[in-house]
C-alpha positions as CSV (number, residue, x, y, z in Angstrom):
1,X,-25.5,-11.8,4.5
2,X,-22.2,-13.8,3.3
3,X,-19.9,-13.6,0.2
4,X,-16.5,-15.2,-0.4
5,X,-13.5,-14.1,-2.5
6,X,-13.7,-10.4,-2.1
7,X,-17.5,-9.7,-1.7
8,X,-18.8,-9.1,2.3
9,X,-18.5,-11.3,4.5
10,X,-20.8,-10.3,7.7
11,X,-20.9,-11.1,11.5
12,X,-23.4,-10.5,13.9
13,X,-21.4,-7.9,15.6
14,X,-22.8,-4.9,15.4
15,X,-21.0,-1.0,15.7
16,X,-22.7,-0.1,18.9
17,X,-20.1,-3.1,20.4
18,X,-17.4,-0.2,21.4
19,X,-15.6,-3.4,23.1
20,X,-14.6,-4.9,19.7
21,X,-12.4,-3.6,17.1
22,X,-13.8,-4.3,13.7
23,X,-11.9,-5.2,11.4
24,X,-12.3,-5.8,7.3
25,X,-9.6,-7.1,5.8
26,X,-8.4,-6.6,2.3
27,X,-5.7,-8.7,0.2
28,X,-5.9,-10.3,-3.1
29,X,-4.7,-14.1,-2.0
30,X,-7.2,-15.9,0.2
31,X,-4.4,-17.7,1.9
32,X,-3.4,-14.1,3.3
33,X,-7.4,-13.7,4.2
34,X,-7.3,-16.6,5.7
35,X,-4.8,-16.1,8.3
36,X,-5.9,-12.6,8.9
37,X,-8.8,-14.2,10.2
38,X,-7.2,-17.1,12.1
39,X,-5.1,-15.2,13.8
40,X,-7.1,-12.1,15.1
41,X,-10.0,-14.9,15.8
42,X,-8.2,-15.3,19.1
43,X,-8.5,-11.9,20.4
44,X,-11.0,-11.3,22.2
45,X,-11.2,-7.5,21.1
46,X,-10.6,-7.8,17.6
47,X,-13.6,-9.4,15.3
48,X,-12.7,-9.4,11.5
49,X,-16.0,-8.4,10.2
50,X,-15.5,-8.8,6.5
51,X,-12.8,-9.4,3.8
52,X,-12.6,-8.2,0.1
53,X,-9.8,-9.1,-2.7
54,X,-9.6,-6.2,-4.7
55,X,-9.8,-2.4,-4.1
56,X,-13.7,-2.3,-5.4
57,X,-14.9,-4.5,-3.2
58,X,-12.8,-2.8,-0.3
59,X,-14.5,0.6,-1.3
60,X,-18.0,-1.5,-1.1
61,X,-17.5,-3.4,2.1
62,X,-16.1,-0.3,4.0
63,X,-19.3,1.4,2.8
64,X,-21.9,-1.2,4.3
65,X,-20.2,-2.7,7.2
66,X,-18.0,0.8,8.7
67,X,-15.1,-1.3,10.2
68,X,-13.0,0.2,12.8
69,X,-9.8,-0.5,10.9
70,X,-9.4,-1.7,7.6
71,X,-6.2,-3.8,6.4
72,X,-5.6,-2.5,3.3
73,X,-3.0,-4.5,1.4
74,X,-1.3,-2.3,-1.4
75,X,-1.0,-3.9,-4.6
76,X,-4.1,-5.7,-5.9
77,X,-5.2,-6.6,-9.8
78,X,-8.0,-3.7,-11.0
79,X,-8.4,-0.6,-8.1
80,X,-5.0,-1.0,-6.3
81,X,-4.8,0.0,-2.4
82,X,-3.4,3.2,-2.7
83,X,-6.5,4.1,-4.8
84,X,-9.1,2.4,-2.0
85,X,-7.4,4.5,0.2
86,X,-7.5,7.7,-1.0
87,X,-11.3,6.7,-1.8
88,X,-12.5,5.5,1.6
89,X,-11.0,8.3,3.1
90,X,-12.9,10.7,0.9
91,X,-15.9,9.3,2.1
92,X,-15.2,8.8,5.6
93,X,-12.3,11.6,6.8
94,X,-12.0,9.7,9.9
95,X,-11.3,6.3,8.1
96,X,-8.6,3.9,10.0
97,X,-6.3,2.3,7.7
98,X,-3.4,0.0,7.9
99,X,-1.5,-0.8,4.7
100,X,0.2,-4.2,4.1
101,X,2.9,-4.9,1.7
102,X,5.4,-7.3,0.9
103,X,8.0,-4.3,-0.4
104,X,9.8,-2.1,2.1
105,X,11.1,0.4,0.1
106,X,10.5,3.6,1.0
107,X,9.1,4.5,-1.8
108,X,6.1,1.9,-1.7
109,X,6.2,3.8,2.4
110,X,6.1,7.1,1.8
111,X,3.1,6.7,-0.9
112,X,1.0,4.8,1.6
113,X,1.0,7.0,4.0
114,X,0.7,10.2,1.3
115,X,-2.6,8.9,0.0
116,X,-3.7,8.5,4.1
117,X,-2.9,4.9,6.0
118,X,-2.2,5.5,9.8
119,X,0.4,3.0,9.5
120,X,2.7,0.3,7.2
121,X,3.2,-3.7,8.0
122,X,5.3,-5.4,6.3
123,X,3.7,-8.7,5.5
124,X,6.5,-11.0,7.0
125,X,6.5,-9.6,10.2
126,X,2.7,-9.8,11.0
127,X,1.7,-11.5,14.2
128,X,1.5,-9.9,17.4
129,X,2.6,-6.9,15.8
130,X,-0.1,-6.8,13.8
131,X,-2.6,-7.1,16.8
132,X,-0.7,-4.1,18.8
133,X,-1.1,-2.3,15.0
134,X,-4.7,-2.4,15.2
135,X,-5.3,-1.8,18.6
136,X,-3.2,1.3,17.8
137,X,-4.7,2.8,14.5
138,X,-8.0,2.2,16.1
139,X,-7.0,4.4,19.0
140,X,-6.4,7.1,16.4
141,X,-2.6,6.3,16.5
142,X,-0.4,5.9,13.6
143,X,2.0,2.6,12.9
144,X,5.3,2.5,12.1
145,X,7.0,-0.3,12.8
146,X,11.0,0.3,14.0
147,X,12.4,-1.9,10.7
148,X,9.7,0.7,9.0
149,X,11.0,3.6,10.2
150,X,14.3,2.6,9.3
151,X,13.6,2.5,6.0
152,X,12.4,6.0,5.6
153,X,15.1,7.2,8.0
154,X,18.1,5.7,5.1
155,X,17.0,8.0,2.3
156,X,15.8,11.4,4.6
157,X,16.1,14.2,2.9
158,X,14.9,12.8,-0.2
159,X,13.9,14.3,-3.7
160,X,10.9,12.4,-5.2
161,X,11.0,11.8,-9.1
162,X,7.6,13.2,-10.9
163,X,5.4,11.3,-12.5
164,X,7.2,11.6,-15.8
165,X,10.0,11.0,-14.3
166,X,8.5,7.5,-12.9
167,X,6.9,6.8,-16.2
168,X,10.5,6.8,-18.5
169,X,12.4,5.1,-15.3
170,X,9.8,2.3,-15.6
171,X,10.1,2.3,-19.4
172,X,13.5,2.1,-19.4
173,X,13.7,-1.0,-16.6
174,X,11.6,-2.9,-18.7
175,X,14.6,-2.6,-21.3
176,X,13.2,0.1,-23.8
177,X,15.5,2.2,-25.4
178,X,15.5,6.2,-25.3
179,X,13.7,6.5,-28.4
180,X,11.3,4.0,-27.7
181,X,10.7,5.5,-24.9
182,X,10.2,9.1,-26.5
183,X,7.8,7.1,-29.4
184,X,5.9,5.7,-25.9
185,X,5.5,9.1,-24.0
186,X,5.3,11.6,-26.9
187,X,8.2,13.4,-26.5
188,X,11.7,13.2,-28.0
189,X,14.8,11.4,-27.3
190,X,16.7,14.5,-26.2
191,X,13.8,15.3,-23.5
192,X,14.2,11.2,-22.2
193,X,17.5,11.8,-21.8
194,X,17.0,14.8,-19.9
195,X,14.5,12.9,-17.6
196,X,16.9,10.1,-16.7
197,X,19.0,12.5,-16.1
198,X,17.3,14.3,-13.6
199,X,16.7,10.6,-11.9
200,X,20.4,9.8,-12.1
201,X,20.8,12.7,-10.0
202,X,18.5,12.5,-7.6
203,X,18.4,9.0,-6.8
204,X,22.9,9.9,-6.4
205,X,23.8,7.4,-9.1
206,X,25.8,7.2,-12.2
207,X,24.3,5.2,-15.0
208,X,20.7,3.8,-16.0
209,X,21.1,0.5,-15.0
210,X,22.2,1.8,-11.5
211,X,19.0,3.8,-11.8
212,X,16.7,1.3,-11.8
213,X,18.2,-1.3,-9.5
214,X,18.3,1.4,-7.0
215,X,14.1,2.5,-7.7
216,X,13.4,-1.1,-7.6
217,X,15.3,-1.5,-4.1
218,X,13.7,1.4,-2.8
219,X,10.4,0.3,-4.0
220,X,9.8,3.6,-6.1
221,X,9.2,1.5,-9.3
222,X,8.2,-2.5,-9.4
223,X,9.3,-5.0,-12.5
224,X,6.6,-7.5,-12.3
């Protein structure tokens, strides 16, 4: 059974082969697939098994192959990772899953590993790192990387915005003004001005352009 571009992909290997780590890997570009595959084709204990390009097809392939790890990159077009995530691990508790990104904010960090991924790779330092990663996770280990770790260490304590608070920060980035952004949410100007704020605050900064640049940096919001 064989499909391309974010359907299955099978090998012969079967589960009951506790010598190889299975592997299903999951990223929108095919380049990325592509070298996934090239690269932990040379183990000798790790057998990518399947690849999928979206969260959907994740959610299907995890179902009918039960990999040993899945590498789960984060932001995909339709189901996201974070949402594959949070799904395969509601069907399968025990799930193994290593995120990859190409942000390092902590922000984009701490929400992987809220919604369940045993570890974070950035996607510029994969390589033997990413082999010791999943060798790890499937161990029952979790990843973080030392340039990782970092990153969350540089804003601990922190004070995460809400929801809300994330919806008129992203408004306002992409250059809408407080009572647009009232119109957009259903609420008045007065109670966006109050949210930002509240961000302002807790992100320590003094303006709303500061605001953003800093929640972009950190990864809490994105400005595609």
């Amino acid at each position: 059974m064989r499909r391309v571009e974010g359907k299955l992909r099978a090998s012969a290997d079967t589960k009951t082969d506790i010598s190889i780590i299975r592997v299903l890997a999951v990223d929108d570009h095919p380049v990325i697939r592509m070298g996934l595959r090239a690269l932990l084709d040379n183990e000798e204990d790790v057998k990518v098994v399947g690849d999928a390009s979206n969260g959907a097809d994740a959610i299907s392939c995890f179902v009918q192959l039960e990999p040993d790890v899945v590498l789960m990159d984060l932001r995909m077009p339709g189901t996201d990772g974070l949402t594959a995530i949070r799904e395969i691990l509601r069907l399968d508790p025990t799930a193994k899953i290593v995120a990859l990104s190409s942000f390092e904010g902590d922000g984009d960090i701490m929400r992987a590993f809220q919604a369940g991924a045993r570890g974070y790779l950035l996607k510029d330092t994969l390589g033997t790192e990413l082999v010791a990663a999943i060798r790890a996770a499937a161990a029952g280990q979790h990843v973080i990387p030392p340039e990782v770790a970092a990153r969350i260490a540089e804003f601990a304590p922190r004070q995460d915005l809400t929801p809300r608070e994330i919806e008129v920060l992203t408004l306002a980035a992409k250059g809408f003004a407080n009572r647009d952004i009232a119109r957009a949410i259903g609420r008045t100007p007065e109670t966006v001005k109050a949210h930002l704020k509240n961000v302002m605050d807790k992100l320590g900064v003094c303006g709303r352009t500061e605001a953003v640049m800093q929640a972009v940096r950190r990864g809490i919001i994105h400005v595609d």
